[in-house]
C-alpha positions in Angstrom: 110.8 28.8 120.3 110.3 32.9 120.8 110.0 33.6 124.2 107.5 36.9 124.9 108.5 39.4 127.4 106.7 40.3 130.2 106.4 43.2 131.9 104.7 46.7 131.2 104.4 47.7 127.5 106.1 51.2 126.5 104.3 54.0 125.9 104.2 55.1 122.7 104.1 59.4 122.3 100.5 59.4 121.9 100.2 57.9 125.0 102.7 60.1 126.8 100.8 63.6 125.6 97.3 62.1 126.5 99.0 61.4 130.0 100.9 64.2 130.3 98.1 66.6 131.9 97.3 64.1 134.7 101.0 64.0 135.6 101.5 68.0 135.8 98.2 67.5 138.1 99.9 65.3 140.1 102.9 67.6 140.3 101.0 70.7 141.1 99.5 69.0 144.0 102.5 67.8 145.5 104.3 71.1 145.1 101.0 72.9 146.8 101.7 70.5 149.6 105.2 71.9 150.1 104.6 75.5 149.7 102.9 74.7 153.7 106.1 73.6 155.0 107.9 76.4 156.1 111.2 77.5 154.0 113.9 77.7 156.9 117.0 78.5 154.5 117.5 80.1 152.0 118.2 77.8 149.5 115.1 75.8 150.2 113.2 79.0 149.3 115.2 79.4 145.8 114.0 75.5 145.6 110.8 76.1 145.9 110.7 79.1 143.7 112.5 77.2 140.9 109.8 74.6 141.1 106.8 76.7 141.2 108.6 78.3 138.4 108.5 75.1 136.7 105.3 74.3 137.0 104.3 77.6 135.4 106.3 76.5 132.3 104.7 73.0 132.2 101.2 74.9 132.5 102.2 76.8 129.2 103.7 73.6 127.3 100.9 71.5 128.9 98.2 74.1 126.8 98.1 74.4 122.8 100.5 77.0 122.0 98.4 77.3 118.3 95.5 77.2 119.8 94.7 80.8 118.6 96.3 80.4 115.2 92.6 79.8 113.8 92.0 83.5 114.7 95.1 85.2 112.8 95.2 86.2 109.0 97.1 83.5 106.7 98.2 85.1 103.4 97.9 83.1 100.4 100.3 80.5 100.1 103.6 81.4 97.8 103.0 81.2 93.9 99.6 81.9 93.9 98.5 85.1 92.2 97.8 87.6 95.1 97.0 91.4 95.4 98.7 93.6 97.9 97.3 96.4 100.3 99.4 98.7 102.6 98.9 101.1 105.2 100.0 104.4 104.7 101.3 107.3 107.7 101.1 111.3 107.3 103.2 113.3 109.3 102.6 116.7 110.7 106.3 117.6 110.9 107.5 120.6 113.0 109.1 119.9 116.6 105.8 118.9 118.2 104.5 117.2 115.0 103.5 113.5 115.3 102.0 111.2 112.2 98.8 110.2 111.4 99.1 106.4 110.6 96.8 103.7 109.7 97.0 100.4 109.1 95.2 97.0 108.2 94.7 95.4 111.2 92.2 92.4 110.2 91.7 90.9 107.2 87.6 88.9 107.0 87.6 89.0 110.7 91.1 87.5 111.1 93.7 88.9 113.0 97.0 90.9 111.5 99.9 90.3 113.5 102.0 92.7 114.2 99.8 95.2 112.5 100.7 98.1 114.1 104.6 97.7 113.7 104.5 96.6 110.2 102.1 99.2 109.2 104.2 99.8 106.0 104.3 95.8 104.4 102.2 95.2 101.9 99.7 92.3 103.0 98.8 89.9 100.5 95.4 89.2 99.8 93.7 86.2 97.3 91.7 87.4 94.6 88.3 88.2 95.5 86.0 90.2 97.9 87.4 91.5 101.6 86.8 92.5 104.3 88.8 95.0 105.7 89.5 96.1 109.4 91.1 99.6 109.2 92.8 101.3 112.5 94.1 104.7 112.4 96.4 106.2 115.2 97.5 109.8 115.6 99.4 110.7 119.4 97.0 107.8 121.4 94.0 108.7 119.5 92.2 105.9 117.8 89.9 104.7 115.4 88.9 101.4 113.6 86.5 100.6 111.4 85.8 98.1 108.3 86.0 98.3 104.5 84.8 96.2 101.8 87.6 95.6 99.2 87.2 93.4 95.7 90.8 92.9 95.3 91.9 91.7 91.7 95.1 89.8 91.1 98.2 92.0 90.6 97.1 95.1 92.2 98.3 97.0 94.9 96.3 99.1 97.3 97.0 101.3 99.8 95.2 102.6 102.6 94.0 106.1 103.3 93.2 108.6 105.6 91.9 112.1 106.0 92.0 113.4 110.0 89.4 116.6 109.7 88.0 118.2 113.1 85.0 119.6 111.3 84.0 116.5 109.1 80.8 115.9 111.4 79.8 117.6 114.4 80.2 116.4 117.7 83.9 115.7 117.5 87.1 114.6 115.8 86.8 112.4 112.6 89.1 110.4 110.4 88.0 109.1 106.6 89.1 105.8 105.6 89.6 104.7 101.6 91.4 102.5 99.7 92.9 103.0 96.4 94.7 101.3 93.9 98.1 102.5 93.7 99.1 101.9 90.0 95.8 104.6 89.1 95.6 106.5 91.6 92.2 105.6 91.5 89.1 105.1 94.9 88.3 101.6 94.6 86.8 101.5 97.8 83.5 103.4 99.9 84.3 106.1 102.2 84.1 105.2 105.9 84.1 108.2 108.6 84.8 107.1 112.0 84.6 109.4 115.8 88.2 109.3 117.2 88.2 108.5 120.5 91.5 107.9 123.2 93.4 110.5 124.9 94.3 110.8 128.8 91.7 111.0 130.8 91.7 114.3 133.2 93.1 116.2 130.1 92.2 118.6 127.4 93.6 115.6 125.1 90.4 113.1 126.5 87.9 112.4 123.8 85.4 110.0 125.4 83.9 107.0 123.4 
């Protein structure tokens, strides 16, 4: 004859996560209570810090870490037939020189991560229309802007740029393009942006 066991059921680790934010509550509010007794040593003050400490690491684990994942560009998964776009720098050279540089830095309203650093990787990109947020950097002088791209399978595209005081009046200007690299060839409109940044108080300010 089986006999059943009584007593409470274990949780299984659905059940732990769901409860999981009602116990860091719980833990918060405790520790908020001690921070109002007064720390007479010093070790009871390293105590405290190590647990408020704590707490701010259970507040990060207790969030979704991927939560913003939906917002960052996925390439195309491996094996499937891609096309490639890459940003492109030109430098002034000289002692004072510094480099004109732009990069793709979003991809049909996703992020690029790490755009700015990896400026020079190729970014993969399915088959099919794009659009394309551009950013150019020169010193801290910026400008962004978008461009529509049909890419086609195989290719490779690079960015482009063309930094030209008296493009338009009112200002400093950078051209955007894309071409395909194999041909040499525009594949993409022109886009002219104002290039704003600078410090502010200096001859270097260009305001927005």
């Amino acid at each position: 004859m089986s006999r059943r066991r009584h007593g409470k059921a274990r949780e299984g680790p659905a059940c732990i996560v769901a409860r999981f934010p009602v116990r860091l509550l719980r833990l918060k509010s405790r520790l908020c209570i001690l921070a109002l007794i007064p720390a007479r040593t010093a070790q009871a003050r390293r105590l405290l810090c190590l647990a408020f400490g704590l707490i701010a690491f259970l507040a990060g684990c207790a969030t979704d870490p991927d939560s913003n994942l939906a917002d960052h560009y996925q390439p195309p998964a491996a094996g499937k037939p891609v096309a490639t776009l890459s940003g492109t720098n030109l430098s002034e050279g000289g002692m004072f020189g510094s480099d004109h540089r732009a990069f793709v830095n979003m991809v049909d309203l996703k992020v690029v991560r790490g755009a700015a650093d990896h400026w020079n990787e190729p970014i993969s990109l399915a088959p099919g229309l794009h659009d394309i947020g551009v950013e150019y950097h020169y010193s801290n002088l910026t400008a962004r802007g978008y461009l529509p791209l049909d890419a086609k399978a195989g290719a490779a595209y690079q960015l482009r740029i063309k930094y030209n005081e008296d493009s338009a009046p009112g200002g400093m200007y950078v051209d955007f393009w894309i071409i395909d690299s194999t041909t040499g060839k525009t594949v993409s409109e022109a886009l002219q942006q104002h290039v704003t940044g600078g410090k502010k108080g200096t001859i270097f300010y260009i305001p927005q």
